[in-house]
N, CA, C, O and CB atoms as a CASP TS submission, in Angstrom:
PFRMAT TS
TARGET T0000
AUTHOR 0000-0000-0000
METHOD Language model
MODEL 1
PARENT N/A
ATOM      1  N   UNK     1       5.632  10.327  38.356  1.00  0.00           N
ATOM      2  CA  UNK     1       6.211   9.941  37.085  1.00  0.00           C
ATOM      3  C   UNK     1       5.232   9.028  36.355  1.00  0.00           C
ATOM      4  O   UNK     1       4.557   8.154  36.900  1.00  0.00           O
ATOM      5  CB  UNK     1       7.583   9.244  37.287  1.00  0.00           C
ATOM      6  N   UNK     2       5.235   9.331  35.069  1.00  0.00           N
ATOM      7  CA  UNK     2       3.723   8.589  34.343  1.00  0.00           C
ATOM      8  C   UNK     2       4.160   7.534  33.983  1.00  0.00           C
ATOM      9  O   UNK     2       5.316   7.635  33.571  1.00  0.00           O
ATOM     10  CB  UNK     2       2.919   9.240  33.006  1.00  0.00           C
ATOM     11  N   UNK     3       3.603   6.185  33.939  1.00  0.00           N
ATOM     12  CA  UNK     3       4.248   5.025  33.537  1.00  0.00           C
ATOM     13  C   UNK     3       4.199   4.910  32.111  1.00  0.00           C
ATOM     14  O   UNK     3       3.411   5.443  31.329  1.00  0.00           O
ATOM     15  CB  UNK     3       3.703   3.882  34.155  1.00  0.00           C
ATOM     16  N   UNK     4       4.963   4.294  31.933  1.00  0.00           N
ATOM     17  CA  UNK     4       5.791   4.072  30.677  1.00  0.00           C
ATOM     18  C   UNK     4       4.929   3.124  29.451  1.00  0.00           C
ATOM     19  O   UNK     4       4.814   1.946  29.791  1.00  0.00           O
ATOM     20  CB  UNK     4       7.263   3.235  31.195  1.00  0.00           C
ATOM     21  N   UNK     5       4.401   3.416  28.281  1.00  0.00           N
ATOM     22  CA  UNK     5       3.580   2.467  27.710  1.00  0.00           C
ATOM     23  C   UNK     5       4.183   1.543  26.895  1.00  0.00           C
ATOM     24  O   UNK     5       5.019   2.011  26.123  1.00  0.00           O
ATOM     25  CB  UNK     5       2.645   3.019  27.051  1.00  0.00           C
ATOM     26  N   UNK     6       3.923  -0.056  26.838  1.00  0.00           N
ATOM     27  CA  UNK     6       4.433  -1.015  26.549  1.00  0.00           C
ATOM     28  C   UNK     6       4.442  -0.770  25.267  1.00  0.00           C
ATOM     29  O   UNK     6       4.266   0.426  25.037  1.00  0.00           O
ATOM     30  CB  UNK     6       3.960  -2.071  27.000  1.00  0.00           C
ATOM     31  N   UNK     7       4.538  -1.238  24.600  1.00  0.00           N
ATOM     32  CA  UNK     7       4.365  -1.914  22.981  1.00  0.00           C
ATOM     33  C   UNK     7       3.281  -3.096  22.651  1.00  0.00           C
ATOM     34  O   UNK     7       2.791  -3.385  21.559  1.00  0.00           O
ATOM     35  CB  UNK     7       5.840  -2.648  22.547  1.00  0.00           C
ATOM     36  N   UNK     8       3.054  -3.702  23.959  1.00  0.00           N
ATOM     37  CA  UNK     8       2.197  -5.037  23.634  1.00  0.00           C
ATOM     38  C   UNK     8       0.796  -4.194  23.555  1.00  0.00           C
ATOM     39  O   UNK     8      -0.114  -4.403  22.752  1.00  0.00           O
ATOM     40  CB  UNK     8       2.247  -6.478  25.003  1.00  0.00           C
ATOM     41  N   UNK     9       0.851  -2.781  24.995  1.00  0.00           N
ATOM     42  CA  UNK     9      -0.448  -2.131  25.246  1.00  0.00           C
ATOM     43  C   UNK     9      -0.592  -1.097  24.168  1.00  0.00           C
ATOM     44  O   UNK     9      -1.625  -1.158  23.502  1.00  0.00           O
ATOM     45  CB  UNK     9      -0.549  -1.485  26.701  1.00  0.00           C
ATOM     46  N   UNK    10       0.104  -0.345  23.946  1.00  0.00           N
ATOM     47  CA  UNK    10      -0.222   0.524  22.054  1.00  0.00           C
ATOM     48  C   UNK    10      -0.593  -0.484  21.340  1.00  0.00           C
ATOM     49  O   UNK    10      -1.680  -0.251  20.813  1.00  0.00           O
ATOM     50  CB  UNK    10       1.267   1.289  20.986  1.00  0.00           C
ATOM     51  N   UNK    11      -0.294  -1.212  21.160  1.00  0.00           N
ATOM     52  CA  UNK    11      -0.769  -2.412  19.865  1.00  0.00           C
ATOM     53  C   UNK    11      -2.310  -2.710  20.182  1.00  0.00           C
ATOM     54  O   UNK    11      -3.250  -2.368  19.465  1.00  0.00           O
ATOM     55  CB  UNK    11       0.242  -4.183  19.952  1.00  0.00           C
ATOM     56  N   UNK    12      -2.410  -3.539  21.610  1.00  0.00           N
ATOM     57  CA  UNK    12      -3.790  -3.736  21.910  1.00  0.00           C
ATOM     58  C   UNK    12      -4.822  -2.882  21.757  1.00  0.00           C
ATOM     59  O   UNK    12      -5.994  -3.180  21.526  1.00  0.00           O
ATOM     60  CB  UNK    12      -3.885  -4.006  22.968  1.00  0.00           C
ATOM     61  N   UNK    13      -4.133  -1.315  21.956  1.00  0.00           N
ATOM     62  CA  UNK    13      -5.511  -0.082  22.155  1.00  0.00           C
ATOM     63  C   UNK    13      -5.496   0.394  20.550  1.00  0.00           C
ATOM     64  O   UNK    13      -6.373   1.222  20.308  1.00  0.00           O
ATOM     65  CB  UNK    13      -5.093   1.646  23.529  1.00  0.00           C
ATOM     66  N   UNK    14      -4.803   0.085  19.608  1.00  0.00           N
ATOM     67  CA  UNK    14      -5.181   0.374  18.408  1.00  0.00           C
ATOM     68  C   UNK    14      -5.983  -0.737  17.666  1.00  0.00           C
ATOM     69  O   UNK    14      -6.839  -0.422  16.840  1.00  0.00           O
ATOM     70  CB  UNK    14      -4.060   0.742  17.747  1.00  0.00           C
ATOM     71  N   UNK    15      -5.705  -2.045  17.964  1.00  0.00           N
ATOM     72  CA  UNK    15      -6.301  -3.279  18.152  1.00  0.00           C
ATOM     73  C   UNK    15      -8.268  -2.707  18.790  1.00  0.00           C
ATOM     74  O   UNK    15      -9.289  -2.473  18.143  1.00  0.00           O
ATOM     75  CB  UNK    15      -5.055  -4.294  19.527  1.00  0.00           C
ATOM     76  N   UNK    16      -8.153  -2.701  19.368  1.00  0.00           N
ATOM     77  CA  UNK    16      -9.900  -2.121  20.302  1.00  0.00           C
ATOM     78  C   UNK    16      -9.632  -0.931  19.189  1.00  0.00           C
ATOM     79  O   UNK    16     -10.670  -1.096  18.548  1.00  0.00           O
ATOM     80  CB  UNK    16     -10.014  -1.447  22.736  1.00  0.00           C
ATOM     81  N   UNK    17      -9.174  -0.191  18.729  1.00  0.00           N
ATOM     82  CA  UNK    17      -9.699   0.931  18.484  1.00  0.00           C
ATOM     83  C   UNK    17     -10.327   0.976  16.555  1.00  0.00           C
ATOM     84  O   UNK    17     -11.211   1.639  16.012  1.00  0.00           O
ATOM     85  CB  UNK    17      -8.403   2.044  18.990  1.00  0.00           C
ATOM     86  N   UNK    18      -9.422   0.008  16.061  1.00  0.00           N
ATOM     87  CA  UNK    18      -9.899  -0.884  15.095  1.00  0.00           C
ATOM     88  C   UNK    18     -11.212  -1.240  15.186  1.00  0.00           C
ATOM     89  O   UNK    18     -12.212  -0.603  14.852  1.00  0.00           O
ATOM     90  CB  UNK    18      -9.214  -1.963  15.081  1.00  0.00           C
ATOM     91  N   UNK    19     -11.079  -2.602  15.796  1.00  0.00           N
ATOM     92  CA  UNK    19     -12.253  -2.967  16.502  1.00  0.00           C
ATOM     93  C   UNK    19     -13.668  -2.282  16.499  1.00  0.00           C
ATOM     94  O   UNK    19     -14.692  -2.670  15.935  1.00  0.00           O
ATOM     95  CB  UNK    19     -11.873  -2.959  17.675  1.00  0.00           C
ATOM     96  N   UNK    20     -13.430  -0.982  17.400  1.00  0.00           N
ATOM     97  CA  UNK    20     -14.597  -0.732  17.400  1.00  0.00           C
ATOM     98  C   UNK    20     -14.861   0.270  16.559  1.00  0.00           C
ATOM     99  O   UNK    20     -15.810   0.922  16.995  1.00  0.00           O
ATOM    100  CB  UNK    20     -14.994  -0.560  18.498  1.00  0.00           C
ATOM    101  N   UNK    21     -14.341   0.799  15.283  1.00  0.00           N
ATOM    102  CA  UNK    21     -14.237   1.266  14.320  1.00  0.00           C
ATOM    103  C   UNK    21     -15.152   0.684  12.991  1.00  0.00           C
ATOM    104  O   UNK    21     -16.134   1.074  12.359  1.00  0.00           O
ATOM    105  CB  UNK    21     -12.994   1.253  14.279  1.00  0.00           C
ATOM    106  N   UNK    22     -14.217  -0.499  12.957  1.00  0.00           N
ATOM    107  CA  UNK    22     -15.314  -2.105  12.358  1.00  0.00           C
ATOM    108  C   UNK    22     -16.665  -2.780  12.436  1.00  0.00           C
ATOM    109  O   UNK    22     -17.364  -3.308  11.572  1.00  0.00           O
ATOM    110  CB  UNK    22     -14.897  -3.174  12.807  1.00  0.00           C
ATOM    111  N   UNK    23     -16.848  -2.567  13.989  1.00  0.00           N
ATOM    112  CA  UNK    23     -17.787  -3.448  14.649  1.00  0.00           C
ATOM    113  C   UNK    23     -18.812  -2.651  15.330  1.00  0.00           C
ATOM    114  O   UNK    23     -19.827  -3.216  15.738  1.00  0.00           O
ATOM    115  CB  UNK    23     -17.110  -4.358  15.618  1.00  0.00           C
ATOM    116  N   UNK    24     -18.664  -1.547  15.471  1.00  0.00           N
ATOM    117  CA  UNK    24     -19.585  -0.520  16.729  1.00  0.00           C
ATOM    118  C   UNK    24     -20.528   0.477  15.586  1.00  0.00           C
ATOM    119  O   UNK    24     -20.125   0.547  14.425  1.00  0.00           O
ATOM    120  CB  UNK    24     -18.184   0.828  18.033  1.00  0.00           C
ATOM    121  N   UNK    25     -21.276   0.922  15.836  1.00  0.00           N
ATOM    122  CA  UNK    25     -22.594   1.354  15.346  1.00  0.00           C
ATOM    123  C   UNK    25     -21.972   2.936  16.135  1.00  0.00           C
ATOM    124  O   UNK    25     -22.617   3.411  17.070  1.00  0.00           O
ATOM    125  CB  UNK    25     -24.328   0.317  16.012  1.00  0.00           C
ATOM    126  N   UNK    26     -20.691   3.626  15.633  1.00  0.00           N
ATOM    127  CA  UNK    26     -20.601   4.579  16.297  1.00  0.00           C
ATOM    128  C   UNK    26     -21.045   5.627  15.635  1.00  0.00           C
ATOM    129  O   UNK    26     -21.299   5.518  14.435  1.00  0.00           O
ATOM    130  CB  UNK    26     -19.538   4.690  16.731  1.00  0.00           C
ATOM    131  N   UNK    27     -21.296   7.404  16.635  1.00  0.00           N
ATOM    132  CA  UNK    27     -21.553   8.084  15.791  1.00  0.00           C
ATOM    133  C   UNK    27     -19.897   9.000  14.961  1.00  0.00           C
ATOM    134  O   UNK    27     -18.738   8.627  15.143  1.00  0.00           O
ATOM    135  CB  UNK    27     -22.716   8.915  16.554  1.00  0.00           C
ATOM    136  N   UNK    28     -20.268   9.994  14.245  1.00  0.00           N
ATOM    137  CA  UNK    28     -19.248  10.834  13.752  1.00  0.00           C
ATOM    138  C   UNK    28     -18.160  11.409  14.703  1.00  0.00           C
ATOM    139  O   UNK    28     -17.001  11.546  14.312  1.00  0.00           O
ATOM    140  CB  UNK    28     -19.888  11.877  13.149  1.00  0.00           C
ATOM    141  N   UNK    29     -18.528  11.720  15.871  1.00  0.00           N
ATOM    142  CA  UNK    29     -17.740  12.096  17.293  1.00  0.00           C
ATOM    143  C   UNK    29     -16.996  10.579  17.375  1.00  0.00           C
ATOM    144  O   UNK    29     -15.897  10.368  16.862  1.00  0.00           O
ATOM    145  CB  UNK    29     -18.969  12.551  18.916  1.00  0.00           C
ATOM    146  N   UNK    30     -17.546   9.858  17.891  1.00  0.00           N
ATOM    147  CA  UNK    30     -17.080   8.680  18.866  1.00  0.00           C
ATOM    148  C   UNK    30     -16.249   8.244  17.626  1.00  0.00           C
ATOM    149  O   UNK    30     -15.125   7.896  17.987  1.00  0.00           O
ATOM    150  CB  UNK    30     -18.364   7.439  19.639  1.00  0.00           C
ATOM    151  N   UNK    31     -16.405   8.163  16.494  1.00  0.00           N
ATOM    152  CA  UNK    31     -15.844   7.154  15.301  1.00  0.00           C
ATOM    153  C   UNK    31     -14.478   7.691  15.203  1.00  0.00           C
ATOM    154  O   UNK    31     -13.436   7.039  15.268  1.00  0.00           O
ATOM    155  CB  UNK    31     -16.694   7.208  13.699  1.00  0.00           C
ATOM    156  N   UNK    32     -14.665   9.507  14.968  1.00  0.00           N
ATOM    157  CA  UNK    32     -13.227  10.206  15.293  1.00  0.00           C
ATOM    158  C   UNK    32     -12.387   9.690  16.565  1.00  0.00           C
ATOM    159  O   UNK    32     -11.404   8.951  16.616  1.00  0.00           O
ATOM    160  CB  UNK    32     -13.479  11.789  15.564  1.00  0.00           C
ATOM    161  N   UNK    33     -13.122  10.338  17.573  1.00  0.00           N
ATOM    162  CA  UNK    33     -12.550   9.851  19.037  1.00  0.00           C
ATOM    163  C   UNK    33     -11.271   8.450  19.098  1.00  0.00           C
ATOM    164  O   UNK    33     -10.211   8.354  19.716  1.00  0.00           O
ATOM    165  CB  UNK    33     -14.095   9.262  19.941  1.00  0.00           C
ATOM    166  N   UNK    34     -11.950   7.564  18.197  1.00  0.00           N
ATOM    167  CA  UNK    34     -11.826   6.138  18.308  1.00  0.00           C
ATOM    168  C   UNK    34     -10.453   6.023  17.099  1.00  0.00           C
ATOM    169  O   UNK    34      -9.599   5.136  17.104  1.00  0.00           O
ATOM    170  CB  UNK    34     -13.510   5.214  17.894  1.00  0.00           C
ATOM    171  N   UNK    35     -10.531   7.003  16.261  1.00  0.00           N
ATOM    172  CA  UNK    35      -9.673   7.097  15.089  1.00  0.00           C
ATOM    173  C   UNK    35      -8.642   7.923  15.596  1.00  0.00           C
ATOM    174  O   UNK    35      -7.511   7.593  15.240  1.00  0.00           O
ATOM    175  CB  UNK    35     -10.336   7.661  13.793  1.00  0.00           C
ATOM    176  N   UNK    36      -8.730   8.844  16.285  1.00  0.00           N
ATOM    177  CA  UNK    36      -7.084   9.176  16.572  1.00  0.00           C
ATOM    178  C   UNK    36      -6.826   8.897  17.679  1.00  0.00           C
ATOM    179  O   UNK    36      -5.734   9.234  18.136  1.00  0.00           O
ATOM    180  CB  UNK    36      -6.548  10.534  16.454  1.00  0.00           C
ATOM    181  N   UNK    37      -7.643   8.277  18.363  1.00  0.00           N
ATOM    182  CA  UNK    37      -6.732   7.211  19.732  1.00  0.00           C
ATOM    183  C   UNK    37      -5.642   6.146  18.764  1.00  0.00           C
ATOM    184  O   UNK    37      -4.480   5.909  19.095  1.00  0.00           O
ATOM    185  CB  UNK    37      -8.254   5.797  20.921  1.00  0.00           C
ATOM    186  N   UNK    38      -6.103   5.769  17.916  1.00  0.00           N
ATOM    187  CA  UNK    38      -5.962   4.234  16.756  1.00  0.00           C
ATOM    188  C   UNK    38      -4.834   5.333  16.572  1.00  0.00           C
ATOM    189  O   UNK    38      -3.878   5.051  17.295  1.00  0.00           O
ATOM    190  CB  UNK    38      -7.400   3.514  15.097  1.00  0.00           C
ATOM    191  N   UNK    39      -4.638   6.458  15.864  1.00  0.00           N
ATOM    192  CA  UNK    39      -3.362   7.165  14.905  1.00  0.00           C
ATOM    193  C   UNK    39      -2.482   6.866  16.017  1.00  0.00           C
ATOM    194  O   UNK    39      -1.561   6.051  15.964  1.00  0.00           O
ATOM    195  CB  UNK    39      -3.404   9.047  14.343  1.00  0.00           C
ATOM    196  N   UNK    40      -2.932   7.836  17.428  1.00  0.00           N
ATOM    197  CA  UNK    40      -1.539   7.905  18.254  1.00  0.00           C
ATOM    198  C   UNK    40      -1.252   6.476  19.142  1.00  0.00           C
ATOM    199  O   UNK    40      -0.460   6.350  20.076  1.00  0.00           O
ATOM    200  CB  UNK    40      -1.627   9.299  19.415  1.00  0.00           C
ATOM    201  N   UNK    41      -2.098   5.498  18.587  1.00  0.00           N
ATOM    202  CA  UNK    41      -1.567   4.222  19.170  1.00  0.00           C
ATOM    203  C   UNK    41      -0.473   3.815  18.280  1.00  0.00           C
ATOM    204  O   UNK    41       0.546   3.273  18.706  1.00  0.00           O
ATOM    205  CB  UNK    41      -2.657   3.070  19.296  1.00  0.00           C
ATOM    206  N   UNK    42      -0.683   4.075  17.056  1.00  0.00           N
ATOM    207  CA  UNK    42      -0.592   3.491  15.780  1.00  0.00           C
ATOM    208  C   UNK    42       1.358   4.074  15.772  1.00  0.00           C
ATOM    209  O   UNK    42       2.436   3.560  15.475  1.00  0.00           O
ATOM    210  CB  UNK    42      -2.031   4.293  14.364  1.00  0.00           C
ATOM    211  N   UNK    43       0.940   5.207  16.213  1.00  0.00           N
ATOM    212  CA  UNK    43       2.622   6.502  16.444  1.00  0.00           C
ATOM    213  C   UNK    43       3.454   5.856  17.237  1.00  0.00           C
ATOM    214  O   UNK    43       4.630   5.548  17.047  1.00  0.00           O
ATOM    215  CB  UNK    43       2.443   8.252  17.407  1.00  0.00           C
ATOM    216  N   UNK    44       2.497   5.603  18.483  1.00  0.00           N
ATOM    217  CA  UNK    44       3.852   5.178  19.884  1.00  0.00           C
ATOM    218  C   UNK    44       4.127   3.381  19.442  1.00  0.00           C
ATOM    219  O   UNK    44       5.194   2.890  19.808  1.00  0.00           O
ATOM    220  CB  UNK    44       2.896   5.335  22.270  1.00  0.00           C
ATOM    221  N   UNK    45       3.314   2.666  18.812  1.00  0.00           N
ATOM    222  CA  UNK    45       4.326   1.272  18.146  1.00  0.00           C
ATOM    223  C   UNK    45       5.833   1.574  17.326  1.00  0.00           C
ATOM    224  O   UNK    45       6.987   1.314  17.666  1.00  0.00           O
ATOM    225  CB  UNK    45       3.303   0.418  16.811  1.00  0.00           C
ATOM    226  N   UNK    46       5.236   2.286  16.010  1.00  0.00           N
ATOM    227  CA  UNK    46       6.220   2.613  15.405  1.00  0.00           C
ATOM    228  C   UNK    46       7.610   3.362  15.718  1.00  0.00           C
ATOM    229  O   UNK    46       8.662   3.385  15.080  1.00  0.00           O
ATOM    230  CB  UNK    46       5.703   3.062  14.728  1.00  0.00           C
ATOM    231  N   UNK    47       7.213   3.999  16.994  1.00  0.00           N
ATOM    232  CA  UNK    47       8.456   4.562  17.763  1.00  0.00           C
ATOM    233  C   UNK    47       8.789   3.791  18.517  1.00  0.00           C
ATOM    234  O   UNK    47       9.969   3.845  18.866  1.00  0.00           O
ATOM    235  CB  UNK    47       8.389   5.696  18.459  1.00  0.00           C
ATOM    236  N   UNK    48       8.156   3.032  18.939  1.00  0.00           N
ATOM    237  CA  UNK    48       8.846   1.800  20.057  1.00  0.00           C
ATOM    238  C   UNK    48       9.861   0.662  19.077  1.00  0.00           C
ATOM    239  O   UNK    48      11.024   0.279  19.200  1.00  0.00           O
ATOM    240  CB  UNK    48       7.244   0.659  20.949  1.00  0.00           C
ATOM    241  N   UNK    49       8.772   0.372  18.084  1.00  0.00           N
ATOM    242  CA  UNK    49       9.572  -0.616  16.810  1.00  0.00           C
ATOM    243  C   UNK    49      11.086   0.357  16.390  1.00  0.00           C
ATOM    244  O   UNK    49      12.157  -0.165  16.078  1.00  0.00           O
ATOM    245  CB  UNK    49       8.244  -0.775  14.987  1.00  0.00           C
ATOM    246  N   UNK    50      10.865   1.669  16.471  1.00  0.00           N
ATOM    247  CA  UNK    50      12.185   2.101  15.905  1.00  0.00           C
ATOM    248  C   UNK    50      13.362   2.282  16.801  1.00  0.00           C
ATOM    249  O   UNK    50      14.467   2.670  16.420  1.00  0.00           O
ATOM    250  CB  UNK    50      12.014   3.325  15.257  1.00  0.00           C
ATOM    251  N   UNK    51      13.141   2.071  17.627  1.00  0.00           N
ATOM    252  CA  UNK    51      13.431   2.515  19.549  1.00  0.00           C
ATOM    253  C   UNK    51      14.444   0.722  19.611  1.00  0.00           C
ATOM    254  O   UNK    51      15.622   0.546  19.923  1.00  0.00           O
ATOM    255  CB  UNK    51      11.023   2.611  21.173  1.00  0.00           C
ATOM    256  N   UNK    52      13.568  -0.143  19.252  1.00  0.00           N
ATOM    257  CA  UNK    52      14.325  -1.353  19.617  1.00  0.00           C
ATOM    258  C   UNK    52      15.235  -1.675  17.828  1.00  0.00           C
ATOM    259  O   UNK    52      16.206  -2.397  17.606  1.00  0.00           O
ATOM    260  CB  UNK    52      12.934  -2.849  20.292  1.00  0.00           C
ATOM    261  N   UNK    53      14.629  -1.029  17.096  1.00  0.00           N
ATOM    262  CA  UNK    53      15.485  -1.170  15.872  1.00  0.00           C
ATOM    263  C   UNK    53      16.898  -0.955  16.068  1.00  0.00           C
ATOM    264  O   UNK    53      17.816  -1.622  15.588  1.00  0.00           O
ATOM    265  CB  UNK    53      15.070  -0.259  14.847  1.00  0.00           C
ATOM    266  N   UNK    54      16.983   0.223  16.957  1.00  0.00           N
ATOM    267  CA  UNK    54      18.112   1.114  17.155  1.00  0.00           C
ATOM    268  C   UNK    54      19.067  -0.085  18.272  1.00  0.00           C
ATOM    269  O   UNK    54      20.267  -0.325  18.136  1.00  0.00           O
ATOM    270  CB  UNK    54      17.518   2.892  17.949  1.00  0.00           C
ATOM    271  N   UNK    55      18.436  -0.506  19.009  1.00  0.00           N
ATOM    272  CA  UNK    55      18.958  -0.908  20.223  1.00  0.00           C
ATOM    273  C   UNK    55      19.818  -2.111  19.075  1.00  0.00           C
ATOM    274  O   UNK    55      21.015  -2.217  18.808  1.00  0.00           O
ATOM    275  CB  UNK    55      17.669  -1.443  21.699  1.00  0.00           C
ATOM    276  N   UNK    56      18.800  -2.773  18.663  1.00  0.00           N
ATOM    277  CA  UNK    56      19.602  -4.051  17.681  1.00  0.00           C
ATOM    278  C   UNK    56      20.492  -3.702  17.035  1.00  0.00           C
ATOM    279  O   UNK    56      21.265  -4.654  16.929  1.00  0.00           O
ATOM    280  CB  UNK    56      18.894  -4.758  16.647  1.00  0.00           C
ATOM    281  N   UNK    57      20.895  -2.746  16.452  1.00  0.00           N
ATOM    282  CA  UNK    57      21.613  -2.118  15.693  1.00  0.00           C
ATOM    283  C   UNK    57      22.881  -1.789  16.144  1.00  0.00           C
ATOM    284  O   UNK    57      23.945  -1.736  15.526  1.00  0.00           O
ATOM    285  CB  UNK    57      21.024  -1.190  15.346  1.00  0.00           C
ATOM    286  N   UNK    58      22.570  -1.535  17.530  1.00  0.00           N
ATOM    287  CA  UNK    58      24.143  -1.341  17.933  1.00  0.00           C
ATOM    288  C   UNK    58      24.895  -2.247  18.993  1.00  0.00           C
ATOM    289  O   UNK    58      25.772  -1.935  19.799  1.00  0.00           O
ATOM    290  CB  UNK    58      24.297   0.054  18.504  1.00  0.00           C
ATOM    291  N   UNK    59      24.026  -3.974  18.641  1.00  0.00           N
ATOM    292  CA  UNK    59      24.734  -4.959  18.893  1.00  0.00           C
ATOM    293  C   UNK    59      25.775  -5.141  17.436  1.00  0.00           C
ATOM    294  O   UNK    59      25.346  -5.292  16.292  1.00  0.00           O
ATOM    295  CB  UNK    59      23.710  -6.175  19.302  1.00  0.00           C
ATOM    296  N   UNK    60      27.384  -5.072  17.887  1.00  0.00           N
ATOM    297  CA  UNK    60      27.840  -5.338  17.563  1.00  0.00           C
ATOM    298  C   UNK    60      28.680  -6.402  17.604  1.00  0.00           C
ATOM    299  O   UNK    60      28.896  -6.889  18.714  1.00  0.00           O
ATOM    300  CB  UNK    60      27.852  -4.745  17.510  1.00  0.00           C
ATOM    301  N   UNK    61      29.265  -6.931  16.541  1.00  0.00           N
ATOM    302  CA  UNK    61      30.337  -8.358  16.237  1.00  0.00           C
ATOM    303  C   UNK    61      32.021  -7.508  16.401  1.00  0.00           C
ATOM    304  O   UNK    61      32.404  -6.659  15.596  1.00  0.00           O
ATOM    305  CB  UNK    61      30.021  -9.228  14.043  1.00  0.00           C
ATOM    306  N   UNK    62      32.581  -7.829  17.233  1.00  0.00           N
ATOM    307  CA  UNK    62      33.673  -7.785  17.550  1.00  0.00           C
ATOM    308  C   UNK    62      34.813  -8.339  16.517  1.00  0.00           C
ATOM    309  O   UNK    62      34.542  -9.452  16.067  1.00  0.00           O
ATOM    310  CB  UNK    62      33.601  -8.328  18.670  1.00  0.00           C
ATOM    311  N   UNK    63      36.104  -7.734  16.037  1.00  0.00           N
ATOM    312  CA  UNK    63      36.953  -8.599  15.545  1.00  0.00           C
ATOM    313  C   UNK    63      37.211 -10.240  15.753  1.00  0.00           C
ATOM    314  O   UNK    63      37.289 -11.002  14.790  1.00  0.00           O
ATOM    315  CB  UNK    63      37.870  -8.026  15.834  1.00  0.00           C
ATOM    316  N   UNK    64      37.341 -10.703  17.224  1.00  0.00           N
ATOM    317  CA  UNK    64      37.367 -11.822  17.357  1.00  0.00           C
ATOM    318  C   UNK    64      36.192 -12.827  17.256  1.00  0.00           C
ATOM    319  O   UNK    64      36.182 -14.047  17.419  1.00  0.00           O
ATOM    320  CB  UNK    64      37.872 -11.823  18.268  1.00  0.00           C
ATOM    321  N   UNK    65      35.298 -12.037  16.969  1.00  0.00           N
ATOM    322  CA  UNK    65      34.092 -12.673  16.585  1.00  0.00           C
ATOM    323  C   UNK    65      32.936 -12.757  17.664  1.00  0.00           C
ATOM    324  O   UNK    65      31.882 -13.338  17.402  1.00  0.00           O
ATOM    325  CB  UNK    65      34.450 -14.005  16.152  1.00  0.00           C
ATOM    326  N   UNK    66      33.144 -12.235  18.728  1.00  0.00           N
ATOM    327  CA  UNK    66      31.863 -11.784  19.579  1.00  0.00           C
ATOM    328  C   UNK    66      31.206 -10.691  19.840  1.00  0.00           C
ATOM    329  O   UNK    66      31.555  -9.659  19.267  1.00  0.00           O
ATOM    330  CB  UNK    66      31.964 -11.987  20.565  1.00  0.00           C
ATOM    331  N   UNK    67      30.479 -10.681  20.452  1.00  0.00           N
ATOM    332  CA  UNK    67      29.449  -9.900  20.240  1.00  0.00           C
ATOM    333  C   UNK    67      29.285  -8.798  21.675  1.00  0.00           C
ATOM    334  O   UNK    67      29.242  -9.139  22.856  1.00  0.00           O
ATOM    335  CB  UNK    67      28.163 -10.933  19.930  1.00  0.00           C
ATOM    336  N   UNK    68      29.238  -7.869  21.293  1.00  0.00           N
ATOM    337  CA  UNK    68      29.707  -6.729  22.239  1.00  0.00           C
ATOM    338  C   UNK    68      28.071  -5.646  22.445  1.00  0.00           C
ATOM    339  O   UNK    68      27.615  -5.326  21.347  1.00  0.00           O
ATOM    340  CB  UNK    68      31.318  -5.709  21.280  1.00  0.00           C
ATOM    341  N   UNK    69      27.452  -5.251  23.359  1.00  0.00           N
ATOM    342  CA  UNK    69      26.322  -4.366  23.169  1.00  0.00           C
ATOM    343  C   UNK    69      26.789  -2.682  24.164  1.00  0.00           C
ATOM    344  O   UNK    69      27.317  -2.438  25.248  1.00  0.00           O
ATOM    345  CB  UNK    69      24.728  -5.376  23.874  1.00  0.00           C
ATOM    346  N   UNK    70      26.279  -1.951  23.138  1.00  0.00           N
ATOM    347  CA  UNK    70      26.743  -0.647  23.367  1.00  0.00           C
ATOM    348  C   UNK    70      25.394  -0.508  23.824  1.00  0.00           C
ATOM    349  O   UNK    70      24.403  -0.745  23.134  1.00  0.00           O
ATOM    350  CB  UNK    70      27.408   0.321  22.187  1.00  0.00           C
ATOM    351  N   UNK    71      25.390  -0.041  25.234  1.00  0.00           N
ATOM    352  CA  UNK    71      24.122   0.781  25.836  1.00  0.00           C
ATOM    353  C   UNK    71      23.310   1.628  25.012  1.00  0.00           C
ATOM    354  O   UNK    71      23.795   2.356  24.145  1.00  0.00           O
ATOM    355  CB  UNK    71      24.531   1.683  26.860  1.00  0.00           C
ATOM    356  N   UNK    72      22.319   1.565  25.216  1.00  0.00           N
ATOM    357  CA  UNK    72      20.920   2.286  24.187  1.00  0.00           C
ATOM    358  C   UNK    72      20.453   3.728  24.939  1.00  0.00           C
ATOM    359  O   UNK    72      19.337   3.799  25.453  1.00  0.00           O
ATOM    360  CB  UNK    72      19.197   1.021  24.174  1.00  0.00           C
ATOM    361  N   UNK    73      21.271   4.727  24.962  1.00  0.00           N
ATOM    362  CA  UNK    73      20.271   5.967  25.648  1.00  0.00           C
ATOM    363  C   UNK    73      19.461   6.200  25.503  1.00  0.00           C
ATOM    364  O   UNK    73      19.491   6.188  24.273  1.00  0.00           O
ATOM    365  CB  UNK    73      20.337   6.953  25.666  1.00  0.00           C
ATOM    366  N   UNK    74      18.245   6.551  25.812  1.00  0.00           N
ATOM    367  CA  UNK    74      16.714   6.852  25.650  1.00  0.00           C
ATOM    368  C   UNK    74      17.265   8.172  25.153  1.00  0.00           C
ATOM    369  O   UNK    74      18.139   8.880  25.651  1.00  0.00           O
ATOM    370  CB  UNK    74      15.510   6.805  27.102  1.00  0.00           C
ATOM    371  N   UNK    75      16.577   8.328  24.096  1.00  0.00           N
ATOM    372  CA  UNK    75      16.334  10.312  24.140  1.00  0.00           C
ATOM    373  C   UNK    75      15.393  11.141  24.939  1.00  0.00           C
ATOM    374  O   UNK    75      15.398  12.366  24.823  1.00  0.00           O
ATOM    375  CB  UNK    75      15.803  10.902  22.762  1.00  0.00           C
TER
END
């Protein structure tokens, strides 16, 4: 089973992939290479950000005024 990628680690590898986008003397290959690692880093944040959007979302406030959390199924 493949482990599961964080959000802190997509961020970081689009972070380096920036990076060396900016900073590296790359050629036309490697610059691509380096640019859609960065897109599909760039993909699995925004699905993770929407992933916990969802989760927040279905903390709910109860009539009596507390707060109740409905389990988050993964799709």
């Amino acid at each position: 089973m493949p482990k599961k990628e964080t959000f802190e680690t997509a961020l970081k590898a689009l972070e380096a992939a920036v990076d060396s986008l900016e900073n590296e003397d790359l050629g036309l290959e490697a610059s691509l290479s380096r640019f859609e690692g960065g897109v599909k880093s760039a993909a699995l944040c925004q699905k993770l950000l929407k992933d916990v959007e969802t989760r927040v979302e279905q903390l709910m406030r109860t009539k009596d005024g507390d707060f109740t959390v409905t389990k988050f199924e993964e799709p």
